[in-house]
N, CA, C and O of each residue as an XYZ file, in Angstrom:
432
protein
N     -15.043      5.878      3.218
C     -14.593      6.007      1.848
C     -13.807      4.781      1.377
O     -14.105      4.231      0.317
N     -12.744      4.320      2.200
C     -12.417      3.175      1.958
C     -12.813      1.913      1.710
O     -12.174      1.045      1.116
N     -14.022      1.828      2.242
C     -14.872      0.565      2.672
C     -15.616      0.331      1.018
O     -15.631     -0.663      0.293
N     -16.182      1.694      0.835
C     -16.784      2.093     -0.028
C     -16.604      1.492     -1.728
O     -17.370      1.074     -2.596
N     -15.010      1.753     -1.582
C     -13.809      1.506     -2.637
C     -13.892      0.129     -2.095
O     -15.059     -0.214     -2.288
N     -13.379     -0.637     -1.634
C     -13.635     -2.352     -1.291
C     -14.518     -2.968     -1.615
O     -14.340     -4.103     -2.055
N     -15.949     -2.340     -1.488
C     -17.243     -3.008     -2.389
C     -17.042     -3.503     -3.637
O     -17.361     -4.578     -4.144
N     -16.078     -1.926     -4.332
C     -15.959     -2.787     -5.500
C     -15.324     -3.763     -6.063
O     -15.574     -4.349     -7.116
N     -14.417     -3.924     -5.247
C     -13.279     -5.001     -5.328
C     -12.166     -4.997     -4.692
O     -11.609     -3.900     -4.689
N     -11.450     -6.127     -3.956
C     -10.795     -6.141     -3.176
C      -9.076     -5.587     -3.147
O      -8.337     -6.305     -3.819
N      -8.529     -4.628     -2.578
C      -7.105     -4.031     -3.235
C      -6.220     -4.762     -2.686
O      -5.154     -4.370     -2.212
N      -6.715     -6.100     -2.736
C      -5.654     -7.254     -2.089
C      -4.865     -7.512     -3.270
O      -5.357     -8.264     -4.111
N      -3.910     -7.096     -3.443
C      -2.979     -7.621     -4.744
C      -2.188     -9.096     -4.641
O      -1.560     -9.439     -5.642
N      -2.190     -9.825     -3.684
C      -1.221    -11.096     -3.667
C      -0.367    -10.884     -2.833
O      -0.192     -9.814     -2.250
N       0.295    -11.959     -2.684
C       1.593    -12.073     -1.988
C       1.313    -11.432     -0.014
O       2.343    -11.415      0.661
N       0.531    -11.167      0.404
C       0.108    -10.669      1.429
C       0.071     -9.238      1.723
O       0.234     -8.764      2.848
N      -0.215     -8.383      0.350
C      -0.041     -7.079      0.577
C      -1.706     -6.595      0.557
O      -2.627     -7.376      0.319
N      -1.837     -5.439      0.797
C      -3.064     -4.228      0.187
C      -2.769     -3.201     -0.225
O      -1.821     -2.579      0.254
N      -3.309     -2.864     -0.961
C      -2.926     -1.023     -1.068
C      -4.783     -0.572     -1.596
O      -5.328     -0.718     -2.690
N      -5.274     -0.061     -0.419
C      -6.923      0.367     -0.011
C      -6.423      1.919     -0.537
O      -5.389      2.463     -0.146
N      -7.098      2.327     -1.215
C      -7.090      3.825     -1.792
C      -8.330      4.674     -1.665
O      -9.276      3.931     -1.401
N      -8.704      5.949     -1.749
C      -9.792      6.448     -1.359
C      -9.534      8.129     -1.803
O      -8.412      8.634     -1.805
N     -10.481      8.686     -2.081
C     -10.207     10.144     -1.674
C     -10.655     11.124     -0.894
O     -11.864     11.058     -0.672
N     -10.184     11.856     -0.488
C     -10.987     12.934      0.530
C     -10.805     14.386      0.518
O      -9.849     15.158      0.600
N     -12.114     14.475      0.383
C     -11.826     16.381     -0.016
C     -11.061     17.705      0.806
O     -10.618     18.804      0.471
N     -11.179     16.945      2.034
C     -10.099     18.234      2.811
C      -8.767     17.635      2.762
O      -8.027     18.142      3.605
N      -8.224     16.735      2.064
C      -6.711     16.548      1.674
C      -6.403     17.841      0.742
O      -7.235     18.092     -0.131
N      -5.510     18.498      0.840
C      -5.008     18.930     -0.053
C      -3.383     17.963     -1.189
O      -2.742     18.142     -2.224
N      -3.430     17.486     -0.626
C      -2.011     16.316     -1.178
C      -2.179     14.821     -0.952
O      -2.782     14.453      0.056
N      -1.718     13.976     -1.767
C      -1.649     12.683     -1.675
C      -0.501     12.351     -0.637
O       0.703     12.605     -0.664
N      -1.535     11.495      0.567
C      -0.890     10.956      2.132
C      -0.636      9.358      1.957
O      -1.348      8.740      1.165
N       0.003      8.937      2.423
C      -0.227      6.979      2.390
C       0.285      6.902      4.189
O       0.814      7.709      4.953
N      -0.218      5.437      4.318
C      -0.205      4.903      5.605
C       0.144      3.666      5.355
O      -0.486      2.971      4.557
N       1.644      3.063      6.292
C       2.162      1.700      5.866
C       1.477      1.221      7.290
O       1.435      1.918      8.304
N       1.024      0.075      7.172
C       1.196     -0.597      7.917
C       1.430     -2.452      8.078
O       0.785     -3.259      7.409
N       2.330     -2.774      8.956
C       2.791     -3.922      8.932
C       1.953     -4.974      9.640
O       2.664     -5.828      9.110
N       1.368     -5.468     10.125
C       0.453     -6.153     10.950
C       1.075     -7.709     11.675
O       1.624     -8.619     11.054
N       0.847     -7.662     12.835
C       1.253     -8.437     13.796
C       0.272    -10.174     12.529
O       0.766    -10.884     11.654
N      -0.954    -10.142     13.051
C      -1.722    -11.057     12.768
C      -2.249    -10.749     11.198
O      -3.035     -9.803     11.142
N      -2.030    -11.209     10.290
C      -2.833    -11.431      8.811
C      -4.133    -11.503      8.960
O      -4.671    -12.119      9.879
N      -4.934    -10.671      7.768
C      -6.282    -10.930      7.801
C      -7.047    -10.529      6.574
O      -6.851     -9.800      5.601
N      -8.094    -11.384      7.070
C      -8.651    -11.721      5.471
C      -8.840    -10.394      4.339
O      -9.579     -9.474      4.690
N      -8.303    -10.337      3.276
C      -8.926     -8.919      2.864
C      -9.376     -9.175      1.460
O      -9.401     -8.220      0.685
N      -9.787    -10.543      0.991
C     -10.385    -11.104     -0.296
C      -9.517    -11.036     -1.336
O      -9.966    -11.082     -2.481
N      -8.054    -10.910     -1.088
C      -7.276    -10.480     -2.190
C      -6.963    -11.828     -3.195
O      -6.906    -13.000     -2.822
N      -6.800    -11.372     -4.405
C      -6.214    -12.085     -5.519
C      -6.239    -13.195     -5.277
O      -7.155    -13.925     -5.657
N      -5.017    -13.685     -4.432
C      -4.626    -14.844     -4.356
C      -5.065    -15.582     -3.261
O      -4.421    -16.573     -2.919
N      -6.192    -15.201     -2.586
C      -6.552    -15.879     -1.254
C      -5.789    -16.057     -0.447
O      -5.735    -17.119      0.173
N      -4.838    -14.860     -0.204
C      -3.737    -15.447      0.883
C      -4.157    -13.963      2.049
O      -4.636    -12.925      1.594
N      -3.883    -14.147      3.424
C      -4.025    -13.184      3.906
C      -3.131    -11.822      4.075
O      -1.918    -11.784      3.867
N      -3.604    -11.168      4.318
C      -2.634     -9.901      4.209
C      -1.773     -9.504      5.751
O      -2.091     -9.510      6.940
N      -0.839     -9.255      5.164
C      -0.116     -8.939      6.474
C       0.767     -7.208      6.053
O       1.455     -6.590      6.865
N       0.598     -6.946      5.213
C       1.231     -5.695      4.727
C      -0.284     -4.612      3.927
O      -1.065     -4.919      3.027
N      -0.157     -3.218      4.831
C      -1.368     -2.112      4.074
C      -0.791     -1.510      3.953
O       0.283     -1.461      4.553
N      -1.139     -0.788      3.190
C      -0.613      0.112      2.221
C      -1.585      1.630      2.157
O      -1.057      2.364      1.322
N      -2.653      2.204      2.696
C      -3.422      3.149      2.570
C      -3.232      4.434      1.979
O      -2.953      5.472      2.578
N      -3.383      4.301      0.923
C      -3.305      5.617     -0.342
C      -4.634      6.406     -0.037
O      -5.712      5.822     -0.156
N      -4.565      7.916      0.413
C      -5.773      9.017      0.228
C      -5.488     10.013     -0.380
O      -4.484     10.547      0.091
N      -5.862     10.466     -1.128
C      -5.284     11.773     -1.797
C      -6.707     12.640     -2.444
O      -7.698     11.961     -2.710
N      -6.740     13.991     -2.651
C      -7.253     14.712     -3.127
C      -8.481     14.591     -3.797
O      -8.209     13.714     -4.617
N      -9.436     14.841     -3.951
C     -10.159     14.624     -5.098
C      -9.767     15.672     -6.284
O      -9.475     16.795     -5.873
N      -9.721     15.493     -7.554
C      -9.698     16.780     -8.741
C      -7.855     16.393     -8.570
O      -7.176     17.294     -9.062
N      -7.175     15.443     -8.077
C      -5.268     15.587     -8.194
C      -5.226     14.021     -8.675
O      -4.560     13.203     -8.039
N      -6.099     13.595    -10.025
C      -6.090     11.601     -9.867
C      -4.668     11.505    -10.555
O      -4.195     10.372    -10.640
N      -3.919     12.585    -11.066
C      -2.353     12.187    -11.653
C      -1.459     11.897    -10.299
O      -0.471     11.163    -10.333
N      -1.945     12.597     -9.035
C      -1.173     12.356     -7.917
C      -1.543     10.923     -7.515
O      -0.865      9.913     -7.706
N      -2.657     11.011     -6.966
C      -2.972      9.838     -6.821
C      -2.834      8.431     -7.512
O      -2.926      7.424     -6.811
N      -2.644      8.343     -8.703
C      -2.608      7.554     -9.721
C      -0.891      7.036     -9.287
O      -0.528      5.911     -8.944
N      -0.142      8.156     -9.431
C       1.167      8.002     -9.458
C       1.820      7.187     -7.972
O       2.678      6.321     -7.801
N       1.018      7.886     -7.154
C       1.630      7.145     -5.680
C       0.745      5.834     -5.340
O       0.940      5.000     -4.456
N      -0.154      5.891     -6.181
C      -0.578      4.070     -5.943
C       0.585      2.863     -7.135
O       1.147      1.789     -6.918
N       0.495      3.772     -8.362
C       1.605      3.308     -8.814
C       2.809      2.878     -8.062
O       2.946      1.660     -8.176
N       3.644      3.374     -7.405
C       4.856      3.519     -7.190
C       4.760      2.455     -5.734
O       5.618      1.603     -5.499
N       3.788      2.656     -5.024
C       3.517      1.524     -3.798
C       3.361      0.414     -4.498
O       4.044     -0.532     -4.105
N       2.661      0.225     -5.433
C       2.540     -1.180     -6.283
C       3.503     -1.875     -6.032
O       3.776     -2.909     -5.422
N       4.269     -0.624     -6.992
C       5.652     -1.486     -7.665
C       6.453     -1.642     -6.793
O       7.000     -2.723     -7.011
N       6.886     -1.150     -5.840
C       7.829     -1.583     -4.612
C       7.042     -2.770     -4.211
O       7.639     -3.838     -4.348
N       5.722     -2.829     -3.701
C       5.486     -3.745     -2.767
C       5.065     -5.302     -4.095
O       5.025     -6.479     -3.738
N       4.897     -4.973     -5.071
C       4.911     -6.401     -5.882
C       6.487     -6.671     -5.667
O       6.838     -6.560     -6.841
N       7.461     -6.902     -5.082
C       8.833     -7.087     -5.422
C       8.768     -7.907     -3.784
O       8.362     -7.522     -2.687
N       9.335     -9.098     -4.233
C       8.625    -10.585     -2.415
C      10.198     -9.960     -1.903
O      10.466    -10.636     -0.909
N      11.058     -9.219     -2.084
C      12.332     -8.880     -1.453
C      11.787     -8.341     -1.091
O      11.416     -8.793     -0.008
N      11.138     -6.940     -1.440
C      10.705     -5.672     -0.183
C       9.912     -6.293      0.700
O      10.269     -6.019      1.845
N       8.851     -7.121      0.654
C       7.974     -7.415      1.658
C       8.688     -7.967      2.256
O       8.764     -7.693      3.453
N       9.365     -8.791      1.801
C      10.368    -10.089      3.040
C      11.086     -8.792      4.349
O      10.975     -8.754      5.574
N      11.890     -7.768      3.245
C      12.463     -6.865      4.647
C      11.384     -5.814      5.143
O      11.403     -5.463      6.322
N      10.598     -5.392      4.406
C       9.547     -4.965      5.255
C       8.595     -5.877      6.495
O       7.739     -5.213      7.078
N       8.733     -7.304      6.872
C       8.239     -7.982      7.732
C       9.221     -8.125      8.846
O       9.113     -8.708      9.925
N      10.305     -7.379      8.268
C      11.384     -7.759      9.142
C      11.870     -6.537     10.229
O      12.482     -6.428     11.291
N      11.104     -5.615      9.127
C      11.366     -3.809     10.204
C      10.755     -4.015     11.583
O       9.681     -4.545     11.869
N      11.691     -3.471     12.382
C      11.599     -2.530     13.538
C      10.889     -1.167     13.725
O       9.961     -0.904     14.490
N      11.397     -0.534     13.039
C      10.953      0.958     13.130
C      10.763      1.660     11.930
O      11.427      1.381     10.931
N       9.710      2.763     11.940
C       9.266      3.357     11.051
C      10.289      3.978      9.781
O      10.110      4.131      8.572
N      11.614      4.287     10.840
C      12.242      4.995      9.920
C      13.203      3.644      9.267
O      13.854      4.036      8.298
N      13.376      2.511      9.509
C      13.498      1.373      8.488
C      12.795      0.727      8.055
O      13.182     -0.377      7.670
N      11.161      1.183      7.887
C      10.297      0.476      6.704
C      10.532      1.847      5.649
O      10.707      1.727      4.437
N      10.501      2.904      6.239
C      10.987      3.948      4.973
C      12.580      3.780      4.277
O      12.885      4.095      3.127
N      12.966      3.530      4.722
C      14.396      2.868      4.179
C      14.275      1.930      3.267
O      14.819      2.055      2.170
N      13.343      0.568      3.681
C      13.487     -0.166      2.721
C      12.410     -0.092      1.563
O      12.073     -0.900      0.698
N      11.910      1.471      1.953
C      11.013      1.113      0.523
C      11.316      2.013     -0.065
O      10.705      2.135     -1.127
N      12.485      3.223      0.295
C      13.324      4.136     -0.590
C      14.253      3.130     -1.316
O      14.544      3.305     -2.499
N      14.629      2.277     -0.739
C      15.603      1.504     -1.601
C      14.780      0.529     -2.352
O      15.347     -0.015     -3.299
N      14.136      0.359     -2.225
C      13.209     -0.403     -3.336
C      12.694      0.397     -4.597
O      12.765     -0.112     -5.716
N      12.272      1.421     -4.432
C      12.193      2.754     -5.496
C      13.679      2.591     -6.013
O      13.841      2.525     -7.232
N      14.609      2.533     -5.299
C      15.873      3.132     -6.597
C      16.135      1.677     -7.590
O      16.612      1.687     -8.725
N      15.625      0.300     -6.716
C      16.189     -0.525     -7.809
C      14.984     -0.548     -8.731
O      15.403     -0.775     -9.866
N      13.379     -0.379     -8.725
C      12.604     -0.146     -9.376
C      12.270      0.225    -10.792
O      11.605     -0.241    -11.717
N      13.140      1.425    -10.518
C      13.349      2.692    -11.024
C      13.979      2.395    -12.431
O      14.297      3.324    -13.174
């Protein structure tokens, strides 16, 4: 499904991020998956730079206000080169969720 969504164009937004979105029918709720990546790699984005930050949005089919909203909101944290800078810098799961709760409140 993801791959699928990539045909049409690449969810490489710049700055070394992705956010790959998709939907799937036995979701009942919109899920995301961060991931930080050791090695960058090519993902055709925007700016020709490689990605080192994913972002994986799946959510529901028939819920696109959910979905809509939490690709929104990953956007906007991860367009901000402060969050990525301390998100390259996390250790552990529960301080990449930290710094992207605190990125939501200055967002906001």
């Amino acid at each position: 499904l993801v791959l699928r969504r990539e045909r049409l164009g690449s969810t490489g937004i710049g700055g070394g991020v992705a956010i790959p979105h998709a939907v799937q029918g036995d979701l009942t709720r919109t899920v995301a998956l961060l991931a930080i990546l050791e090695t960058p790699i090519d993902f055709g984005s925007i700016d020709g730079q490689p990605v080192d930050i994913v972002c994986l949005v799946v959510g529901p089919p028939n819920d696109d206000t959910n979905n809509l909203k939490c690709i929104a909101s990953v956007t906007r944290a991860l367009q901000q080169a402060s969050t990525c800078q301390k998100l390259r810098l996390t250790k552990s799961p529960e301080a990449a969720m930290r710094c992207l709760q605190s990125s939501r409140s200055v967002a906001a």
